[in-house]
C-alpha positions as CSV (number, residue, x, y, z in Angstrom):
1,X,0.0,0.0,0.0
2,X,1.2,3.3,0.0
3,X,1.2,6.4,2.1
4,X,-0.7,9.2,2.2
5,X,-0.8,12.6,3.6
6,X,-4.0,13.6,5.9
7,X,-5.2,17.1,6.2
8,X,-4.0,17.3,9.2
9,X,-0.9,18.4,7.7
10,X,0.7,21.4,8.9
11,X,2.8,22.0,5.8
12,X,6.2,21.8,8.2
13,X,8.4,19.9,5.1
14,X,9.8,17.6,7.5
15,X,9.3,14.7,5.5
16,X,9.4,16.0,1.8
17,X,13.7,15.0,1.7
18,X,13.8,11.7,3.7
19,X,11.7,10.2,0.4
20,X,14.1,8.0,-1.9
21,X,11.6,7.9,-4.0
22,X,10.5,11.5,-4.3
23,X,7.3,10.9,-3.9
24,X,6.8,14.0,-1.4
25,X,5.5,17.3,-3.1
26,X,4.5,20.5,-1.5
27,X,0.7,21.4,-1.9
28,X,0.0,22.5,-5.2
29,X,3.3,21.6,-7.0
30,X,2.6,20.1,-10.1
31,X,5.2,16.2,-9.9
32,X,6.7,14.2,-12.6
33,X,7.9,10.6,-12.8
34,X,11.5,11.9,-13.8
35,X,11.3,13.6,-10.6
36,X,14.4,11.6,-8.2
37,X,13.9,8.7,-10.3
38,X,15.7,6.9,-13.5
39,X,12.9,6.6,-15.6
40,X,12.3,8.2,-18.9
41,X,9.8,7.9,-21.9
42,X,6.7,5.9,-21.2
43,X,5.6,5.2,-18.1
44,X,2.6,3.1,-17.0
45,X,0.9,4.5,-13.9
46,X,-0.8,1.9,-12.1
47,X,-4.5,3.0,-13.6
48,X,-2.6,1.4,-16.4
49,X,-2.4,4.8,-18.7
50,X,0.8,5.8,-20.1
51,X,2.6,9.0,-19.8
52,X,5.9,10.5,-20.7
53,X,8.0,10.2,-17.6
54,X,8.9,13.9,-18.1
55,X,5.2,15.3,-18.4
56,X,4.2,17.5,-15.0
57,X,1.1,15.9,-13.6
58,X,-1.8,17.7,-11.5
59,X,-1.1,17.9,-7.9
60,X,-2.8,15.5,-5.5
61,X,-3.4,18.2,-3.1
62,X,-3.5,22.2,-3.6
63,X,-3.3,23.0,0.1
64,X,-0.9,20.4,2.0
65,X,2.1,17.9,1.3
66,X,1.1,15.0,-0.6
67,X,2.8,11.7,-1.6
68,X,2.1,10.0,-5.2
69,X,0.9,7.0,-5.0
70,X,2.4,5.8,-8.1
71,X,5.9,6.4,-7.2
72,X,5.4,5.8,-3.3
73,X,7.1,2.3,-2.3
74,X,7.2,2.6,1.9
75,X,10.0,2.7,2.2
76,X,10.6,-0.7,1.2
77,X,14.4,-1.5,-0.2
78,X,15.4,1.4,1.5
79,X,14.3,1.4,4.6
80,X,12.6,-0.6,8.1
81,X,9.5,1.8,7.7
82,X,8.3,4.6,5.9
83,X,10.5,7.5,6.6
84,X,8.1,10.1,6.1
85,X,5.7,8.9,8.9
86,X,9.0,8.5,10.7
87,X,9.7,12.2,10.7
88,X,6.4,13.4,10.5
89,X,5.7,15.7,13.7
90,X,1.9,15.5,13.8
91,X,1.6,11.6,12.5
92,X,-0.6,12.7,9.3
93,X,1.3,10.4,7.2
94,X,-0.5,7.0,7.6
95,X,-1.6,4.0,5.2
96,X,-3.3,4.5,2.3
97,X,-6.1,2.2,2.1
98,X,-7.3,2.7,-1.0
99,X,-4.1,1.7,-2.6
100,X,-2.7,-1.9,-1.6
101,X,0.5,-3.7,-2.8
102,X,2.0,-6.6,-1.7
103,X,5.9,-6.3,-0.8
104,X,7.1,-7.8,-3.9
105,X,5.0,-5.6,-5.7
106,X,6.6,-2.8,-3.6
107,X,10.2,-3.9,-4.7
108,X,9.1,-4.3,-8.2
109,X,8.1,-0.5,-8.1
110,X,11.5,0.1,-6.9
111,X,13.3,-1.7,-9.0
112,X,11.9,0.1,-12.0
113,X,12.1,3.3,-10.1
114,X,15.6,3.5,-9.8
């Protein structure tokens, strides 16, 4: 599964740079794939559309820090647990549970991240 960001966010930063995956954007900042990654050309997100690893998507969020689901791995190859709930001064960064993956399928997104 990945991570998300409540609206309980305060918009501190904190956990923005401990991501390996850069999957941490400020409020309204428009993300791309290429974004801390190795990938280029097409890329299939995990609706199964393609897009050019270099095109800015929409922001998830316009008023808080959100995480991409699409690039977000917790953590995993990395590190023991997701870093940004680590870090995270007001625990807003918590499961997703619309979006679930199994660890291999975690690694997988890793692997082909970076």
């Amino acid at each position: 599964m990945a991570i998300i960001i409540t609206d309980e966010c305060i918009n501190c930063g904190a956990c923005e740079p401990e991501c390996p995956n850069n999957a941490i954007y400020e409020g309204g900042e428009e993300w791309r794939f290429s974004d801390g990654t190795d990938l280029s050309g097409e890329v299939k997100r995990m609706n199964g559309d393609t897009v050019d690893a270099d095109q800015e998507q929409e922001p998830v969020s316009l008023d808080y820090y959100y995480i991409v689901p699409d690039k977000c791995t917790e953590c995993v190859g990395f590190h023991d647990e997701p870093q940004c709930a680590a870090v995270c001064p007001v625990d807003c960064c918590v499961d997703d549970p619309d979006v679930r993956e199994t660890e291999e399928q975690l690694l997988a997104k890793k692997e082909i991240m970076h």
